[in-house]
C-alpha positions in Angstrom: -22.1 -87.6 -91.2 -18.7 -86.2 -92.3 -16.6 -88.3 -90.1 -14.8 -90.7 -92.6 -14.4 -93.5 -90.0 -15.3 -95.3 -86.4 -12.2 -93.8 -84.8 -13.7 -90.4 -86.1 -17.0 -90.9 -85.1 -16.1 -91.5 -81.6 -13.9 -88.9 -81.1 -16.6 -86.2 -82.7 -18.9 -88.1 -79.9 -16.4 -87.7 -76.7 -16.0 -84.3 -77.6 -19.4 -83.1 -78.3 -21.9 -85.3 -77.3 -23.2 -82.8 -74.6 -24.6 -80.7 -78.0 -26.2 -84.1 -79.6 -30.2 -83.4 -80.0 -32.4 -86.5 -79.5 -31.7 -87.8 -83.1 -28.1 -87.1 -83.6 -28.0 -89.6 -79.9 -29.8 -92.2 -81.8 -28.1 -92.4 -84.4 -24.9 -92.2 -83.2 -25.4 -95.0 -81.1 -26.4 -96.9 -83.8 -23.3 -95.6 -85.6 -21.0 -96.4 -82.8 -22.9 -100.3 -82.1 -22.7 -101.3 -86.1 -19.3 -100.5 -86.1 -17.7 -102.3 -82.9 -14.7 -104.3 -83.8 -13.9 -101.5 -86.8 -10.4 -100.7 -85.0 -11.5 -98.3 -82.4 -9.8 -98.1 -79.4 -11.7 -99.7 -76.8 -11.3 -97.1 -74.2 -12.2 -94.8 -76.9 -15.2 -96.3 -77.7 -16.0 -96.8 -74.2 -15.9 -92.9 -73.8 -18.3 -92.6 -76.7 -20.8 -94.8 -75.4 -20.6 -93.7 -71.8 -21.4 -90.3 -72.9 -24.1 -91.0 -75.4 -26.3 -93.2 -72.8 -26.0 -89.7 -71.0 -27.3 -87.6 -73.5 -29.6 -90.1 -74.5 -30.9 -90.1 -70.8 -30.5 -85.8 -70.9 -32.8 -86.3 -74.1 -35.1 -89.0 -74.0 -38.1 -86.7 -73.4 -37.7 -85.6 -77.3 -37.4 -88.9 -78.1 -40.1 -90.2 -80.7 -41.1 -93.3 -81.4 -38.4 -94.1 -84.4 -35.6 -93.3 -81.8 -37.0 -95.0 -79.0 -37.7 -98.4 -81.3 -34.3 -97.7 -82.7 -32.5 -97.9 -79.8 -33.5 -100.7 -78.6 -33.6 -102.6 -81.6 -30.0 -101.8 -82.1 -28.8 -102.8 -78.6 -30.3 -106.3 -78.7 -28.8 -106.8 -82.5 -25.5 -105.7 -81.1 -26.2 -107.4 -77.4 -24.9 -104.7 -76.0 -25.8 -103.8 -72.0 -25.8 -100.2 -71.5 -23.4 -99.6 -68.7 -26.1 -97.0 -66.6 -28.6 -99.2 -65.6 -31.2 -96.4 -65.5 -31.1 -96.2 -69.7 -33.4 -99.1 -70.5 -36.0 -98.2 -68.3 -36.0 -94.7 -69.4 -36.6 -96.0 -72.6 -39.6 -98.0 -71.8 -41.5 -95.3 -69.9 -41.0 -93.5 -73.1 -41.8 -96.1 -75.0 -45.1 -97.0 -72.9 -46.2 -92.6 -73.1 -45.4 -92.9 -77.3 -46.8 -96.3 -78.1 -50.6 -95.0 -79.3 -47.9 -93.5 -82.1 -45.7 -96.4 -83.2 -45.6 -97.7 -86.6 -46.0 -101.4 -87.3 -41.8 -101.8 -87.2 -41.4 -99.5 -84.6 -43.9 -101.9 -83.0 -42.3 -105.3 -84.1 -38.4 -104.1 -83.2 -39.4 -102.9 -80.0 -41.1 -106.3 -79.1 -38.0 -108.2 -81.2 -35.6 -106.1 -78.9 -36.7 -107.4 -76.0 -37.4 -110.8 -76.7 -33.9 -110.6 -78.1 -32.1 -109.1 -74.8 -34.3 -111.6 -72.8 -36.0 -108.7 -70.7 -39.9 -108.7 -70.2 -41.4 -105.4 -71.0 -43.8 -104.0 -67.9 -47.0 -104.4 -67.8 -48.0 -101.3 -69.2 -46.0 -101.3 -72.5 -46.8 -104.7 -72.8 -50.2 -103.9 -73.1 -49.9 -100.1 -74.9 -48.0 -102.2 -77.7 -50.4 -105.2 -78.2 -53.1 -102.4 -78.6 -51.1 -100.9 -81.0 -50.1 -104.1 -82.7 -54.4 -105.1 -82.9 -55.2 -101.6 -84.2 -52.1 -102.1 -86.8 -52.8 -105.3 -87.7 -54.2 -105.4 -91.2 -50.6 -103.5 -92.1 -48.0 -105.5 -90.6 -45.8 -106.9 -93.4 -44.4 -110.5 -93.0 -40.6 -109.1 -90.9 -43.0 -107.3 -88.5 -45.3 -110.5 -87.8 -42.4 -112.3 -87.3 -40.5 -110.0 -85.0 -44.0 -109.6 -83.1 -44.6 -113.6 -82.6 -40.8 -113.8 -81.5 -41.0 -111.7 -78.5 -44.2 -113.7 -77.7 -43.0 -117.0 -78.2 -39.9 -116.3 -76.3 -41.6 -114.5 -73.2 -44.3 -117.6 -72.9 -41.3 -120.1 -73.3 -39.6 -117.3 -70.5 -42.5 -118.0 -68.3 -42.8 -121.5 -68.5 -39.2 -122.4 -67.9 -39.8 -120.2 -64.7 -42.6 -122.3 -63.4 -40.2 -125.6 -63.8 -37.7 -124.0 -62.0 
């Protein structure tokens, strides 16, 4: 929080990300994805984002449901492809054991996220987050309804494409 720019902010990551708890990953991705193109070296912020996918991966077990929804809501609004291909599925198992515990937007980013990185969630999130969403419901504001009919409308129009093909 002290760093007074990008170029800071990736440094402090390179050099200490092996220290970052579960929420101090999270939000330093964020950090790092809002602020591409903010005159950080490339390799530089290639350094910080190789070594926060591997303390995200060292800590996604303390991940809660605001980092996990985070995450991913943040990679598909930057369209950014984590460079270990292990990280997105880590994040759905934990996902899939958290979802009896999302909130209505942790609900309709995670669903938005992948409708927006064109990925079909498995089977079992699929499923943990529509129960989620039908016991939620009755609180879903009008940006979560949306976010939640996007992911759906995108994966039926995913599916049908495939059967023309």
């Amino acid at each position: 929080m002290d760093c007074r720019s990008a170029v800071e902010v990736c440094e402090l990551i390179v050099e200490r990300a092996a220290e970052f708890n579960h929420v101090n990953v999270a939000t330093a991705l964020r950090r790092v994805l809002q602020s591409r193109g903010d005159g950080v070296p490339r390799q530089l912020e290639e350094q910080a984002l190789h070594a926060l996918e591997a303390a995200a991966l060292r800590t996604i077990d303390a991940f809660g449901a605001q980092q996990v929804a985070n995450t991913l809501h943040i990679m598909a609004k930057t369209h950014y492809r984590p460079r270990d291909p292990s990280l997105v599925p880590a994040l759905e198992v934990r996902a899939e054991a958290l979802a009896d515990t999302f909130n209505t937007q942790q609900v309709a980013n995670t669903l938005w996220a992948y409708a927006t990185m064109g990925w079909e969630p498995g089977a079992g999130l699929m499923r943990d987050l529509e129960g989620r969403a039908e016991a939620l419901a009755g609180t879903f504001n009008t940006q979560d309804v949306a976010n939640t009919l996007w992911e759906y409308a995108t994966s039926t129009l995913r599916k049908f494409v495939a059967t023309l093909t």
